[in-house]
N, C-alpha and C positions, 0 to 999 in steps of 0.2 A: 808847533807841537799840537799833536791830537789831542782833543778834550774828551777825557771817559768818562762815560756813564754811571751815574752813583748809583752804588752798590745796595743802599736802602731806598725803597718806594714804599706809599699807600698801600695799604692790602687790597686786595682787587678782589672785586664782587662776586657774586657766582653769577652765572648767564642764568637768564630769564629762561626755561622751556619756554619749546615752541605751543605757540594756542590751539596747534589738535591735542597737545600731550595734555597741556591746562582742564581742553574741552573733557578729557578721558577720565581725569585726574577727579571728576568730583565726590564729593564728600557719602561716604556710602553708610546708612541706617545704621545706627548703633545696634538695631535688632540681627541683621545682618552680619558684623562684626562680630555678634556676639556668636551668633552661630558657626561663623566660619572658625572662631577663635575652638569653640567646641568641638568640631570638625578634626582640626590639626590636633588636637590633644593626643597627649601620647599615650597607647593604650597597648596591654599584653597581647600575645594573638589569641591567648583566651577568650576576650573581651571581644575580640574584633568575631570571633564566628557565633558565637552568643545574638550580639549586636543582628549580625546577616539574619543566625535561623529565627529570630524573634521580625523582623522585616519580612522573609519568604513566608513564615503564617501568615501574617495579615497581605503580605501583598499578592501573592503566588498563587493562594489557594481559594477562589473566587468560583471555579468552577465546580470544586469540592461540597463550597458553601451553598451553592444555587441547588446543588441537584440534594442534598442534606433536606434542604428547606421542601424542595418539591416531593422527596420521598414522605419526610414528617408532616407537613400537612399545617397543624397548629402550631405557633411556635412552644408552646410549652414542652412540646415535643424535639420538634428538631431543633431548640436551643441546647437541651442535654446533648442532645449528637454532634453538633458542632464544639461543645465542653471538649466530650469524651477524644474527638478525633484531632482537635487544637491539643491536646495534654500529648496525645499519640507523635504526630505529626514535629510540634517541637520540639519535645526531647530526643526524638528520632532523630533531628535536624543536628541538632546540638553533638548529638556522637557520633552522626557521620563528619560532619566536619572539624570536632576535634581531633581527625585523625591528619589532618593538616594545616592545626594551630603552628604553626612552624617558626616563622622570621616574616620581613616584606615580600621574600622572594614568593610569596603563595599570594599576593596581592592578582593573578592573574589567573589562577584556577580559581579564587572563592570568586571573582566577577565570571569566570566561563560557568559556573553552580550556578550564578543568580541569569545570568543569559539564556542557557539552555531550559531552566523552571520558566521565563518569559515566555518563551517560544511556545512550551508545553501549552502552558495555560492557553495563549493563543489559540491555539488548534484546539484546545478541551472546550472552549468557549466556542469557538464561529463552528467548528461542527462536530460538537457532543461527540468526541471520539476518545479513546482512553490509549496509551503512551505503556501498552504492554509490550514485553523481549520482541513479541511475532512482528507487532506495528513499528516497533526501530528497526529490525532486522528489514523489514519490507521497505520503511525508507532509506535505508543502508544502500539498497539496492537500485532504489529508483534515478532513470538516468535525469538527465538535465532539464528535455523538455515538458517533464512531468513536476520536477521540481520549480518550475517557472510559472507555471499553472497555480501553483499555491502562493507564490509571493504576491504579495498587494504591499497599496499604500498602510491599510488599515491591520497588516500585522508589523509595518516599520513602527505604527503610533503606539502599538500596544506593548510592543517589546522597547520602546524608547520611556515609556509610561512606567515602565517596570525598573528597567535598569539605570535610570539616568540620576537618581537618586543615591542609591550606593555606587556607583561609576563614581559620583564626585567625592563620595565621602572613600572611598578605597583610593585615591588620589591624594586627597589631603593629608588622611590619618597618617601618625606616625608609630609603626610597629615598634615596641620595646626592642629591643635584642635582649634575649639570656644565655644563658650556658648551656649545653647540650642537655646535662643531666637534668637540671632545673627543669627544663623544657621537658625531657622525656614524661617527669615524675608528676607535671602539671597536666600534660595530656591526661593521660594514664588516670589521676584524679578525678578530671572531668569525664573522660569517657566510663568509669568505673559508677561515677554518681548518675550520670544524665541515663546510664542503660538499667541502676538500681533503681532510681527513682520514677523512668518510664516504663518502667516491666511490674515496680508496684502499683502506678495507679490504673495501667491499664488491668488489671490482675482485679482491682477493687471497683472499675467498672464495665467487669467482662457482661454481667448482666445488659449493659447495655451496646455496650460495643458485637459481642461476639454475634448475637443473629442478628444486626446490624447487616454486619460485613458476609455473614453467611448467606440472609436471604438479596443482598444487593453486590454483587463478588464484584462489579464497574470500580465499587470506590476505593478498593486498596491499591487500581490502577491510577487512581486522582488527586494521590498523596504525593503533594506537591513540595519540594523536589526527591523527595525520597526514590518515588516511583519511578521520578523519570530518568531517573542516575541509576536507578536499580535495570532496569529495561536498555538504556541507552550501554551503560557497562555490559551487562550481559551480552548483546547483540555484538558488541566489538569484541570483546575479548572473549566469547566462548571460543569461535573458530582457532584462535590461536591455542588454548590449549585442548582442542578435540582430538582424540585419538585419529592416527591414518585414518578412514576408510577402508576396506577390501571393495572393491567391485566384485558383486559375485555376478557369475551368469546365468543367464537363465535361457537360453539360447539351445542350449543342448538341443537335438531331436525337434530342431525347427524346420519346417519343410513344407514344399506346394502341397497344397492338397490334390484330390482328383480331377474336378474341374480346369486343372491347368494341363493336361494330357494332350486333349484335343480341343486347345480353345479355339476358335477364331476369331475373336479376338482377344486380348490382354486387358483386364480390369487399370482404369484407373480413376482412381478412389479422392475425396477432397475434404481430407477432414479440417474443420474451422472452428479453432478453439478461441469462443466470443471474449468477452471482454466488459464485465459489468452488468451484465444484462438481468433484467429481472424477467421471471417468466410471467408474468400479472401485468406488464405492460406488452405483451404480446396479443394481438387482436385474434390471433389464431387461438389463441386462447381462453378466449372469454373478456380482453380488454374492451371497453364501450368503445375506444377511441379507433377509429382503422390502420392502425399503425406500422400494418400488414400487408396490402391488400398485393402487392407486388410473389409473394410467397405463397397467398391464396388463390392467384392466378395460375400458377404453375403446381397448384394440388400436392403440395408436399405433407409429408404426416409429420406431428407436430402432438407432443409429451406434454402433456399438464402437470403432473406432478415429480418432478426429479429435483433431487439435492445436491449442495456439491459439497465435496471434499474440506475444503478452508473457506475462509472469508477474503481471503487477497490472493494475490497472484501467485505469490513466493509459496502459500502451503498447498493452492488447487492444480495450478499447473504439475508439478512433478507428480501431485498423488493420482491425475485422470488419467495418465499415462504409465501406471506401476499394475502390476500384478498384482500385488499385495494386497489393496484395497486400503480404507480409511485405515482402520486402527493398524493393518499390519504394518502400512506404510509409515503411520505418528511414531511404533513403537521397533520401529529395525533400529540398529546397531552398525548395520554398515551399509551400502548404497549398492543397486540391484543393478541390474539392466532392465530396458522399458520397451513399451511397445513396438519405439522402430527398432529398434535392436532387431528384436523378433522380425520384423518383416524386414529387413535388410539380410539379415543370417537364411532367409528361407529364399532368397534371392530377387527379392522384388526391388525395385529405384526407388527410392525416401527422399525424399526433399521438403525440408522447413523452411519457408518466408515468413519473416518475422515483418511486423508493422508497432513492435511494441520494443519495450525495456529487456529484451533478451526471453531465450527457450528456457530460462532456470535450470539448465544443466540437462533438459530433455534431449537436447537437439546434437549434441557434444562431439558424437561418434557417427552421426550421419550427414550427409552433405546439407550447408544450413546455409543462409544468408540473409542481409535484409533488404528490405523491398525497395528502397531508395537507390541502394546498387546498381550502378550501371543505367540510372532512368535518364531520358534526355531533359532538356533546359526546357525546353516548352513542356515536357510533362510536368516537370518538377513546380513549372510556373502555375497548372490548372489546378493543381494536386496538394502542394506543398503549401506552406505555410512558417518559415525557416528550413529547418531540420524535423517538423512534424507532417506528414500527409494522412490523407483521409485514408482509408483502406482501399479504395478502388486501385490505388498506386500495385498493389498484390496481384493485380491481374494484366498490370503492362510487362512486356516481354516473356509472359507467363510462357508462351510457345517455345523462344529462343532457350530458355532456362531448363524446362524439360527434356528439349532438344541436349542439352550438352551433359545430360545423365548419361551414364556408361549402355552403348546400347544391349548388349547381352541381359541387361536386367530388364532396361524399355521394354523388352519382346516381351517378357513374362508376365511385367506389370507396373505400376506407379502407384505407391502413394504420397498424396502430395499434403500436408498439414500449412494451414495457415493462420498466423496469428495477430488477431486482429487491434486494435485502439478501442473499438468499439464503443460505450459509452464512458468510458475512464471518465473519472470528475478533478476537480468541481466545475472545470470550464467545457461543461456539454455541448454548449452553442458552437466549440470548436471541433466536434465530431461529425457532424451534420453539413451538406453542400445546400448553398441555395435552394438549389430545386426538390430539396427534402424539408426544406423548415417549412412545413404543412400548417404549425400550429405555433400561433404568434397572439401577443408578442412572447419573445424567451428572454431569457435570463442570459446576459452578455458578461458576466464578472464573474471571477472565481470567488467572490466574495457572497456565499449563498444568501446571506441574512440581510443586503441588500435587495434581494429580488423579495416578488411576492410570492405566496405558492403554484399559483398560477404559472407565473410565471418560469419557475422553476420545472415544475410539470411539463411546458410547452419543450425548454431545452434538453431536458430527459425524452421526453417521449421524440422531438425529433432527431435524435442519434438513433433511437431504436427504427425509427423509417429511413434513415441512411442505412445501417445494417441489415434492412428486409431488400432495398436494392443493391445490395454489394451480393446477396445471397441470390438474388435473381440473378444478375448478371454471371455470376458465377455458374450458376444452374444452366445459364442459355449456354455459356462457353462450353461446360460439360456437352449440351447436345452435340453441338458444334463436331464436337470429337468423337462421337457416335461412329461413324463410319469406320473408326480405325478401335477403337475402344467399347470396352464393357463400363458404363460411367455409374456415377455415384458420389451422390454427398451427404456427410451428419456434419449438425452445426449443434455446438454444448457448449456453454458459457462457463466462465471461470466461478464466478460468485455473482452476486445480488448487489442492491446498495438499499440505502437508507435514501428517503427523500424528504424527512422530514416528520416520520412517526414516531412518536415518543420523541421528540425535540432531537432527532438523532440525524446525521447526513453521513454522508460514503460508506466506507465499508472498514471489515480489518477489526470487527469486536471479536475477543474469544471468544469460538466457537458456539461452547455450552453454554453464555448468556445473551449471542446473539440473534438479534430479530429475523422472524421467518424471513422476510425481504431482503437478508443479505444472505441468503444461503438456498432460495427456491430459485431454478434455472430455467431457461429454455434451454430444448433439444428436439430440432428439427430433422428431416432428410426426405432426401430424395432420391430414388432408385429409379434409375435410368434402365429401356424395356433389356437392353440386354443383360445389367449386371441381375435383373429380374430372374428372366427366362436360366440363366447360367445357375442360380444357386434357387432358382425353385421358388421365390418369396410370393405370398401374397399383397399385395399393399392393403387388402379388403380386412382379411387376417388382421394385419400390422395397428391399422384404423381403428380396430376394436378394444386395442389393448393399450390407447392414449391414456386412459386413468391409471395403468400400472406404476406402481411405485417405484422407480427405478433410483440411483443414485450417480455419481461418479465412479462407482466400485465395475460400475456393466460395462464401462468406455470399453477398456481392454477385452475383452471378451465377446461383445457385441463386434469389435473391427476385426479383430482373428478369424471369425464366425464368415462376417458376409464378405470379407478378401478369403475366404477358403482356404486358411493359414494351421497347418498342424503342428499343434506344439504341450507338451506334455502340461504346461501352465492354466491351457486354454477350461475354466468351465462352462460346459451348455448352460448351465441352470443360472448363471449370469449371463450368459446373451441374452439380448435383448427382443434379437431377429430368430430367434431358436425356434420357439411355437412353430413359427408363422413359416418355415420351412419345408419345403415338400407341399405346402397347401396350395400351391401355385401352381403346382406340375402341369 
C-alpha cells in the first residue's frame, strides 16, 4: 500500500526577496514620506488649479520679474510692480484654469499649461523676446530646420527645472470626483470670485499698473501663462474660425509697357528678398567693419535709410509684395493679388526659389520651387548641411530652371525672386561658408548668452559677408547673361534683428514697440548697361537719392517702374527709380 502525504504541515515561510529588491527597498526619510504622503492627498480640482496658478507666479514668471526690476530701478519701486502684476497674473491664472477644474482626466492639459509657460519663459529669458499672436503664428509656421536651431541642451534643463515638480505632484494627487452639478456650480464660484476679486484689486491699483503697462506695452506679452495661452490659442484657433477670403484681383489692365515693342533684348530682373539683415551692418553703409567689400567692387547703389513692413517673415514678406502698402495691407478684409501676379498677367516668366521656410502665400499662383530641388549629391555635399544649404545652393542649375519657363513668356522677359536664409538666427555661424568667417572668433551655439558680444557680433557680421558674395555672384551671373538679356538686381531684406541692445536678441517685437534694429533694412541694386540704356536711368541720379527715405511700401512700384510694367495699381510717386528716369537718356 501506498503511504499518503499528511494533510497538515508547518506553515511555511515567506521567501526572502532577492538583495537587488532588499538593496532598492531601503528606508526612505520620514521628511520624505511626509511629503509624498502630502503629495497623494486627495484634493478637489478646485484646489489642484489654485495649487498650479499660485506655482506658475512664482516659477513661470522670472522674465516678467527681471525686466519689472530693470524698468523700476529702486526696489521701492519695482517691488509695488511686481505686487501689482503678482495680484494681476494670479488671479488671471486661477480663472483661466477654473475653466477646466474638471475630474483627473484634465490631469494632462493643466501639465501641457505648465509646459508650454516653461517653454515661454525659456525663450523670454535666453532672448528677451515677448510670446505675442504675430510671434506664435510665426512659429506655427516655421519649418523643422529652423526649429532645431532653437533646441539646446540648456532649454531641456530649463523646462525640466520648471516642469518636473508639478509633473510629480499631477501623478501623485488624487482628484476628488463630484457630480456634474456640484462641479458646474464650484467652477462657476471660483471663476465668478477670482474675476471679482482680480478686476477689484487691479481697479484699486490702476494708478500703478495702468501707465505701467501703457508706457512699457512688452509686459502684458510676459504675463506668464496667461499670455502665452492668449497668443498660442489665438495663433491656432483664429484660422479656423476666419471668414473665406475672396481673392480679389488686381491684375486688370496689366500690360507690357513700351519698351518691350522693339526690344532687343528681353529684361531679366533678380529680385532677392534678404533675410534678417540689418542695414547698420552693411559697410556700404557706413558699417566700420568691411563687411562689403564684394558689392563695393561691382559699384552697386545702396539705401541707407529704408524700413520694412513687420518684424518677421510671416508679416514682411506678403506686405513687400502687396499693392496696398503697410497699413492697407495690416487692415484688408480679404487677400489681393501681388506683384508677380501683375507681372505674370502682363506676360512676363516668374519664378520664385525659395532657400527658406516657404513664399508666405506670395509665390502660390506662379511657378515656385525650392532650391534643393533636383541639386546633385556633390552639390548638396559643399552646400548643404542636412536639409539646410547656404544660399549659393539658389544659383546651381539656376540656367536649366529658367530654361524650362514657357518660352513665349522668356522672349518678353524674366523675373526671377529669390529667397534667401540669410542671416536667420540664433545659429549665424550656420549661414556663413568658411571662406566668409572673416571675423573670428564667432559664436557657434544657438545658445546666445553663452557667447560673448564679441563674439556674437563676429557670427552676425559673418553671414552678412556670406550675403555680399551670394549677391556678387549673382550680379557676375546676371553679366554673364548680358548678351541675350537686359539684366538687373534689388536686394531688400525682410526685417532687422536685435544683437543684443537693450538686453534684447532676434526679432518678431510688435511693431510699435520695436527697436530701430529690427525694422531698418538694407536695399541694394544693380542695373546692368542695358536694362540702363532701355528705361533711361541714371545711376549718378539714383546715387544721390541714397538718403531718401524709402519703406517696403516703394517695393511694388519701384519693380513695375524699372520692368516697364503698365498697370492701373502702379504709383510713380512710390517708385523709387521714378526721378532718376529719362536723366540717363
Amino acid at each position: 500500500m501506498t503511504a499518503s502525504l499528511p494533510t497538515a504541515s508547518l506553515p511555511l515561510e515567506p521567501l526572502a526577496p532577492p538583495r537587488a529588491l532588499t538593496a532598492l527597498s531601503l528606508p526612505r526619510p520620514a521628511w520624505l514620506l511626509a511629503l509624498d504622503a502630502w503629495m497623494a492627498r486627495p484634493r478637489s480640482a478646485q484646489a489642484v488649479v489654485i495649487g498650479l496658478s499660485l506655482y506658475l507666479l512664482l516659477a513661470a514668471n522670472w522674465a516678467l520679474w527681471l525686466e519689472l526690476a530693470r524698468i523700476g530701478g529702486a526696489p521701492s519701486v519695482y517691488m509695488r510692480s511686481v505686487g501689482a502684476m503678482a495680484v494681476m497674473i494670479g488671479f488671471g491664472t486661477v480663472a483661466l484654469l477654473s475653466l477646466t477644474a474638471w475630474s483627473r482626466w484634465m490631469k494632462p492639459l493643466w501639465f501641457f499649461v505648465v509646459l508650454i509657460a516653461a517653454v515661454a519663459q525659456h525663450y523670454m529669458l535666453t532672448y528677451r523676446v515677448v510670446i505675442d499672436p504675430t510671434m506664435a503664428a510665426n512659429a506655427l509656421q516655421t519649418d523643422m530646420h529652423e526649429t532645431r536651431d532653437l533646441l539646446s541642451w540648456r532649454l531641456l534643463f530649463n523646462v525640466l527645472l520648471v516642469t518636473a515638480l508639478p509633473a510629480w505632484w499631477l501623478l501623485r494627487v488624487r482628484v476628488l470626483p463630484m457630480r456634474t452639478w456640484s462641479q458646474i456650480w464650484r467652477n462657476g464660484a471660483l471663476l465668478v470670485a477670482t474675476l471679482a476679486v482680480g478686476i477689484a484689486a487691479t481697479a484699486a491699483m490702476s494708478r500703478e499698473v495702468a501707465p505701467l503697462m501703457r508706457n512699457h506695452v512688452t509686459l502684458r506679452y510676459m504675463m506668464n501663462p496667461l499670455a502665452t495661452v492668449y497668443s498660442a490659442g489665438t495663433a491656432a484657433i483664429r484660422p479656423l474660425f476666419k471668414r473665406s477670403r475672396k481673392l480679389i484681383p488686381i491684375t486688370a489692365g496689366a500690360a507690357l509697357g513700351p519698351s518691350y515693342a522693339a526690344q532687343a533684348r528681353p529684361p531679366l530682373f533678380v529680385m532677392v528678398v534678404g533675410e534678417t539683415a540689418r542695414s547698420d551692418h552693411f559697410a556700404l553703409n557706413g558699417y566700420a567693419r568691411d563687411t562689403t567689400p564684394a558689392l563695393a567692387a561691382r559699384e552697386v547703389l545702396s539705401w541707407r535709410n529704408v524700413h520694412s513692413c513687420g518684424t518677421n517673415t510671416l508679416a514682411s514678406v506678403p506686405c513687400m509684395f502687396s499693392s496696398l502698402g503697410k497699413k492697407g495691407y495690416e487692415g484688408r478684409k480679404d487677400d489681393y493679388e501681388n506683384l508677380l501676379d501683375v507681372a505674370q498677367a502682363a506676360g512676363l516668366a516668374v519664378l520664385w526659389i525659395d532657400n527658406q521656410a516657404g513664399c508666405k502665400g506670395v509665390c502660390d499662383r506662379v511657378p515656385h520651387t525650392s532650391a534643393a530641388v533636383g541639386l546633385s549629391a556633390e552639390a548638396k555635399g559643399k552646400l548643404c548641411d542636412g536639409d539646410e544649404c547656404l544660399d549659393d545652393v539658389m544659383l546651381k542649375n539656376i540656367d536649366q530652371r529658367i530654361a524650362a519657363l514657357p518660352a513665349e513668356r522668356r522672349q518678353r522677359g524674366v523675373l526671377l525672386v529669390l529667397h534667401q536664409m540669410g542671416s536667420h538666427g540664433p545659429s549665424y555661424a550656420k549661414r556663413s561658408s568658411a571662406e566668409t568667417k572673416r571675423f573670428v572668433p564667432e559664436c557657434k551655439t544657438n545658445v546666445l548668452a553663452d557667447c560673448s558680444h564679441g563674439e556674437l557680433m563676429n557670427a552676425y557680421d559673418n553671414s552678412i559677408a556670406h550675403t555680399d558674395r551670394f549677391l556678387a555672384r549673382t550680379i557676375d551671373w546676371l553679366k554673364s547673361q548680358s548678351p541675350n538679356f537686359d539684366t538687373g538686381l534689388l536686394y531688400m531684406s525682410d526685417h532687422g534683428e536685435s544683437l543684443g541692445e537693450y538686453g534684447l536678441f532676434l526679432h518678431g517685437l510688435p511693431y510699435n514697440i520695436a527697436p530701430e534694429v529690427q525694422k531698418h533694412v538694407p536695399m541694394v541694386a544693380w542695373i546692368g548697361e542695358g536694362l540702363k540704356a532701355r528705361e533711361h536711368l541714371s545711376t549718378a541720379c539714383l546715387r544721390n537719392d541714397r538718403d531718401a527715405e524709402l519703406t517696403h511700401d516703394n517695393l511694388y512700384h519701384t519693380l513695375l517702374g524699372v520692368l516697364d510694367l503698365r498697370t492701373p495699381t502702379y504709383q510713380p510717386t512710390l517708385d523709387a527709380f521714378a526721378r532718376c528716369k529719362g536723366a540717363g537718356a
